[in-house]
C-alpha positions as CSV (number, residue, x, y, z in Angstrom):
1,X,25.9,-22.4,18.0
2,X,23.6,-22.7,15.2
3,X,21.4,-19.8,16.2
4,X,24.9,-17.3,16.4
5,X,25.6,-18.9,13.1
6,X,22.3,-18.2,11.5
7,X,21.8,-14.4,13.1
8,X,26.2,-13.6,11.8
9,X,25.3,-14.9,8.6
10,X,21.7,-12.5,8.6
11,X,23.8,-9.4,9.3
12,X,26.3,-9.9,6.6
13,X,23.5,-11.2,4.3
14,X,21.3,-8.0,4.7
15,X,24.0,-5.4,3.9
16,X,24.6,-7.6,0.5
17,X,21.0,-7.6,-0.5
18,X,20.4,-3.9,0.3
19,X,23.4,-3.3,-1.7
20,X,21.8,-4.1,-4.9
21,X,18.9,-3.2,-6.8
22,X,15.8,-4.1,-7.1
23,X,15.4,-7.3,-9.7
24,X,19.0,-8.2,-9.5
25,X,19.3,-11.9,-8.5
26,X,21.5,-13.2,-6.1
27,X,24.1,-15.8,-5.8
28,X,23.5,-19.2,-5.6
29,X,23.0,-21.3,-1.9
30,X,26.7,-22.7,-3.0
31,X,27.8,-19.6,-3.2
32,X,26.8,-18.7,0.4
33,X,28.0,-21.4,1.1
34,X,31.4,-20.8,-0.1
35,X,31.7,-17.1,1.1
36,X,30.3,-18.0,4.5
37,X,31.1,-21.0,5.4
38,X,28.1,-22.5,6.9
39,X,26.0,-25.1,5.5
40,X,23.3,-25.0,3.1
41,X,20.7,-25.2,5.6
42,X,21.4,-22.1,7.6
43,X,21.6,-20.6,4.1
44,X,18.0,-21.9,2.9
45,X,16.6,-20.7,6.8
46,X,18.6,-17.0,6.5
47,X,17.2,-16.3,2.7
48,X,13.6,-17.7,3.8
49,X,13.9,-15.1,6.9
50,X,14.1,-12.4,3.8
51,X,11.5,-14.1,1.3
52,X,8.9,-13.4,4.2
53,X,10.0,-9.8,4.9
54,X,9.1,-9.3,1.4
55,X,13.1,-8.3,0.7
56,X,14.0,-11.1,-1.9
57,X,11.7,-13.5,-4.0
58,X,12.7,-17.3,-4.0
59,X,12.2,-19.0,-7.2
60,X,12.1,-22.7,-7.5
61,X,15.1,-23.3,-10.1
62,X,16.2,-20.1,-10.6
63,X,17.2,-19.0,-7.1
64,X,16.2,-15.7,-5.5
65,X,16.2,-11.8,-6.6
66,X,15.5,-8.6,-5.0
67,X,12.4,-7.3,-4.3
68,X,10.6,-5.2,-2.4
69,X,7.4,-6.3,-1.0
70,X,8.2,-5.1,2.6
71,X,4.8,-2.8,2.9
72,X,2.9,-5.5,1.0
73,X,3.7,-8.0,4.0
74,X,3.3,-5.9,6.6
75,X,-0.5,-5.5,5.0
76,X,-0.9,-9.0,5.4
77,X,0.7,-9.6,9.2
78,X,-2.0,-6.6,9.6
79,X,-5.0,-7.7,8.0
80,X,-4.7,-11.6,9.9
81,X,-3.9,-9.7,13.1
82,X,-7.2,-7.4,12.8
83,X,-9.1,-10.4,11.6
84,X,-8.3,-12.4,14.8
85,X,-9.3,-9.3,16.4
86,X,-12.8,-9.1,15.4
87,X,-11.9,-6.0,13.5
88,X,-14.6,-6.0,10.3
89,X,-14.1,-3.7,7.2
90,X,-16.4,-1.5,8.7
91,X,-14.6,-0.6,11.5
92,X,-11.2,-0.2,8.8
93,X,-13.5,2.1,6.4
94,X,-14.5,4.4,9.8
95,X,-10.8,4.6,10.8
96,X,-9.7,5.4,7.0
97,X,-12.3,8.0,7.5
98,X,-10.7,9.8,10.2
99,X,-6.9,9.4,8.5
100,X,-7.8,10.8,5.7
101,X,-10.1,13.6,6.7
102,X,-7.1,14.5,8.4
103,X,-4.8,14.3,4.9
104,X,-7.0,16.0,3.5
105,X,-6.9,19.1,5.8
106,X,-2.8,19.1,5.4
107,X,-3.1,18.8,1.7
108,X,-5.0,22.1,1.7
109,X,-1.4,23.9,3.2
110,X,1.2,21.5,1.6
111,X,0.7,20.4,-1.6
112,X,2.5,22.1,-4.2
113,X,1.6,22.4,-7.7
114,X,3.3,19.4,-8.5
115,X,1.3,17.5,-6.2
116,X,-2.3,18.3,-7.9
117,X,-0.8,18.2,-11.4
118,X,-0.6,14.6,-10.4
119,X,-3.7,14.4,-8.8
120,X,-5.2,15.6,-11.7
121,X,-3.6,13.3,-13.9
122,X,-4.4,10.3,-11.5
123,X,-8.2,12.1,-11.9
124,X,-8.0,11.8,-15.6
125,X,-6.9,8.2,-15.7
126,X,-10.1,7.4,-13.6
127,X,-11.8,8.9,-15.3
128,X,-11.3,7.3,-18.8
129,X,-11.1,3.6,-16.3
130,X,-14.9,4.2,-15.2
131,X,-16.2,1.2,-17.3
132,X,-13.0,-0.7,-16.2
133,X,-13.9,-1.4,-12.5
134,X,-10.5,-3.3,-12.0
135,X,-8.7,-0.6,-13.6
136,X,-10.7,2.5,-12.1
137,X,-10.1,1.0,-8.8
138,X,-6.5,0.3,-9.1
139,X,-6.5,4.5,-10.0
140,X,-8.9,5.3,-7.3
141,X,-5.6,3.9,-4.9
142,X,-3.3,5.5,-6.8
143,X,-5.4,8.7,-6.2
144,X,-5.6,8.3,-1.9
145,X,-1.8,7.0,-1.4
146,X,-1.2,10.3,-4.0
147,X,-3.3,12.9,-1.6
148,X,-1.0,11.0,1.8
149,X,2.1,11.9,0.2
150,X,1.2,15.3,-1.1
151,X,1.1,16.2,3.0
152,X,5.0,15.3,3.0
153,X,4.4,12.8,6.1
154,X,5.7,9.5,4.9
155,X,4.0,7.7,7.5
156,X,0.7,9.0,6.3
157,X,1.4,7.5,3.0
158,X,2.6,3.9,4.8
159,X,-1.0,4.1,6.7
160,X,-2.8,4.6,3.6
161,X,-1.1,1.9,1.7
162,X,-1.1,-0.7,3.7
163,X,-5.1,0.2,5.1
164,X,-5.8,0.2,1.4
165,X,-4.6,-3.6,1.1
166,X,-6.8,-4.8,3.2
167,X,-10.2,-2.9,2.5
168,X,-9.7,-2.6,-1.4
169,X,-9.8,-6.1,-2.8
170,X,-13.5,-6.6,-0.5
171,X,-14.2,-3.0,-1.2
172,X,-13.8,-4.2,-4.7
173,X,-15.9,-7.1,-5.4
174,X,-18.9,-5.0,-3.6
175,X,-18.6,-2.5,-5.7
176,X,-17.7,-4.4,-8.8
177,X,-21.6,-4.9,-8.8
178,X,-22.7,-1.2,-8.7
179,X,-21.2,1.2,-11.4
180,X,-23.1,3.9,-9.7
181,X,-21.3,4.0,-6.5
182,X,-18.1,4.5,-9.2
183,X,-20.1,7.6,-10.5
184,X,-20.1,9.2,-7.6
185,X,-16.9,8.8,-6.4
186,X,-15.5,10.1,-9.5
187,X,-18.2,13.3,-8.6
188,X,-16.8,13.6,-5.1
189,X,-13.0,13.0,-5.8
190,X,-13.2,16.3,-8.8
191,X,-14.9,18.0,-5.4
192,X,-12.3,17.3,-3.0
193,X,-9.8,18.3,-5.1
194,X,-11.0,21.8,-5.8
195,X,-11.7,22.4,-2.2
196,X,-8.3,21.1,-1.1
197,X,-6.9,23.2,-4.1
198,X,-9.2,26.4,-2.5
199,X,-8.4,25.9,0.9
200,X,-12.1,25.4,1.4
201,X,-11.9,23.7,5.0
202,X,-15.8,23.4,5.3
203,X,-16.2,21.9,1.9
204,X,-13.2,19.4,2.2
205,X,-14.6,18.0,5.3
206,X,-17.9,17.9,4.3
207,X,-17.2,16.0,0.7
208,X,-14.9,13.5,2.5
209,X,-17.8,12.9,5.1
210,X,-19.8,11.9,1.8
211,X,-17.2,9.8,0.5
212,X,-16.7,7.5,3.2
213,X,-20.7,7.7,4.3
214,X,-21.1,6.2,0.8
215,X,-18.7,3.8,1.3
216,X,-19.7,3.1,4.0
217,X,-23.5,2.4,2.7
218,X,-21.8,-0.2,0.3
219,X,-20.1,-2.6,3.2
220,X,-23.4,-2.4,5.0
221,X,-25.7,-3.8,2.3
């Protein structure tokens, strides 16, 4: 009985929280309470159903508020289900690789002008970052989810995002150490733009082999 209750009061409790936007807090347990009559606890076990699909944010004291941090815990069922695995960051980096040489080839035949004026911009923002390495790296992300979407595939994007999760904050610390590998990027990402931007097939694939092989050289040391 408590299981029908729970999964009725789900339903009814997903079409309210998708109905509002994103920050807006929501009522109060009572309140639940109240409008659904149940008790408390099937209210505290529906909203903590939500809190870890990253769709509301519990706060102790103030109650709970939209959010959404859906593709940010699907990264993290990912990353501890690749970790049990066996998977290493090595084997993420080849398979980002692959993706993205991929993106890359599409970009060349679907991204509009709008697309590499904010590629460029993204470029400029490294580019004045390259002695933040935090900062640099939270534009270098920006800069790869930017080049998925610019192919108009939406999964492409959701691949990149949530691959980028799990590699960047290790990818990070490595290269946190070695501002050259952050010079060369920069070199290579200006490259892959202008072949992407002169549908230079050869060149596109052959920068983004350099990209990841010098990645690649980092997670090995």
């Amino acid at each position: 009985m408590a299981e029908f209750l729970s999964e009725r009061v789900f339903r009814k409790l997903e079409k309210e929280i998708k109905s509002l936007e994103i920050g807006d807090k929501l009522p109060s347990e009572r309140e639940f309470v109240s409008k659904y009559g149940v008790s408390r606890n099937i209210i505290r076990e529906v909203l903590k159903k939500f809190e870890e699909m990253g769709m509301i944010e519990i706060i102790p004291g103030s109650g709970a508020r939209k959010v959404d941090k859906r593709n940010k815990k699907f990264a993290e069922n990912l990353e501890k289900m690749l970790l049990n695995n066996g998977t290493t960051l090595k084997d993420i980096v080849e398979v980002r690789e692959s993706l993205e040489t991929q993106i890359f080839l599409l970009d060349m035949h679907r991204a509009d002008e709008n697309d590499f004026k904010k590629l460029w911009e993204i470029y400029d923002a490294m580019d004045r970052s390259m002695d933040n390495p935090m900062k640099y790296h939270e534009h270098d992300i920006e800069f790869h989810i930017a080049l998925a979407e610019a192919t108009k595939n939406r999964m492409y994007s959701f691949l990149i995002y949530n691959l980028y999760e799990i590699t960047e904050k290790q990818l990070f610390l490595i290269t946190e150490y070695s501002p050259e590998a952050i010079i060369s990027a920069q070199i290579e990402h200006k490259g892959l733009l202008e072949a992407i931007k002169n549908q230079d097939e050869d060149r596109v694939k052959y920068i983004s082999h350099i990209h990841f092989t010098d990645i690649l050289s980092i997670v090995a040391k």
